[in-house]
N, C-alpha and C positions, 0 to 999 in steps of 0.2 A: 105357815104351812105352804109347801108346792109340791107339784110332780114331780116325781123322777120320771125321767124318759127311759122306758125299758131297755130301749138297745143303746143309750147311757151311760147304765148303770155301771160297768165297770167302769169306766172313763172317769164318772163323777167320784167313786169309790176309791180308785187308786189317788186322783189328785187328794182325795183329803185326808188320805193316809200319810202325805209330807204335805201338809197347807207351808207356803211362801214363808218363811221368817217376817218378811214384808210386811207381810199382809196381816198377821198376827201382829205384828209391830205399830201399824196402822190402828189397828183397831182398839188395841190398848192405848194408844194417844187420843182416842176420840172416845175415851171412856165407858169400854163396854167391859166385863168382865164373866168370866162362869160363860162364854157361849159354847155352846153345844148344840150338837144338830142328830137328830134321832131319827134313823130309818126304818118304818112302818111298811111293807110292801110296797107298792110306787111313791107312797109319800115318805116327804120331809117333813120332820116340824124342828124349828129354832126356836131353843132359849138362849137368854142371855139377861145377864144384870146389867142397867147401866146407869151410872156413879156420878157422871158429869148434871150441869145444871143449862147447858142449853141442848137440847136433843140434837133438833134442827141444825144447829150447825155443828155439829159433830155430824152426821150423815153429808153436810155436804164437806168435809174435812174427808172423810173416807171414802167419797166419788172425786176429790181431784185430786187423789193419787195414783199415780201412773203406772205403780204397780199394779194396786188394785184395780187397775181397768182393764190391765192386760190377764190377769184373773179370771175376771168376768166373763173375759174373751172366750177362754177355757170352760167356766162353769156353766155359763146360760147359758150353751147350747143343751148343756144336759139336763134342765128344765123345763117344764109347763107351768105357767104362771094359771093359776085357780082362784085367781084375784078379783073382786067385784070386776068388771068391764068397765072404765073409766074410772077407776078408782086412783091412778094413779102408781097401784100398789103390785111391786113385780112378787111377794111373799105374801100371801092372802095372812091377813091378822086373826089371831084365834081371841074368841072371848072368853075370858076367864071365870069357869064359874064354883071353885074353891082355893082356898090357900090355907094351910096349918101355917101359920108366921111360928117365928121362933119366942119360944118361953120367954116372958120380961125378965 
């Protein structure tokens, strides 16, 4: 979950109405699938599956891509990160507290 920056919002809204080929492209090589990003009044919240077996390096697989950085460049301005303060973390993590799994 993050901010939108209200005066932003369009900004952030139009880029993710055509997201980068790239970037998409990116992200599916570092095994994330199903993500989606749901807008709430100022906030974000992100899901996503992800498929792969080492996280850790699939996240830094998708920061040394030069597309994706030039992305970023675009995106985080249009964010507030609501992330613990030292945490490391630019998306504050939400705790999960149901799932319906799917039928055996």
């Amino acid at each position: 979950m993050i901010r939108l920056r209200p005066e932003q919002r369009e900004t952030y809204l139009r880029l993710h109405a055509a997201v980068w080929p790239s970037v998409e492209k990116t992200l599916r090589e570092a095994n994330f699938s199903n993500y989606t990003i749901f807008l709430h009044d100022d906030l974000l919240f992100g899901y996503y599956e992800y498929v792969g077996d080492d996280y850790e390096a699939d996240l830094r697989l998708i920061a040394a891509d030069p597309q994706t950085q030039e992305w970023w460049k675009l995106t985080d301005p249009c964010q507030e990160s609501i992330a613990e303060p030292g945490s490391g973390d630019w998306w504050a993590p939400m705790r999960e507290v149901w799932h319906l799994p799917d039928e055996a």
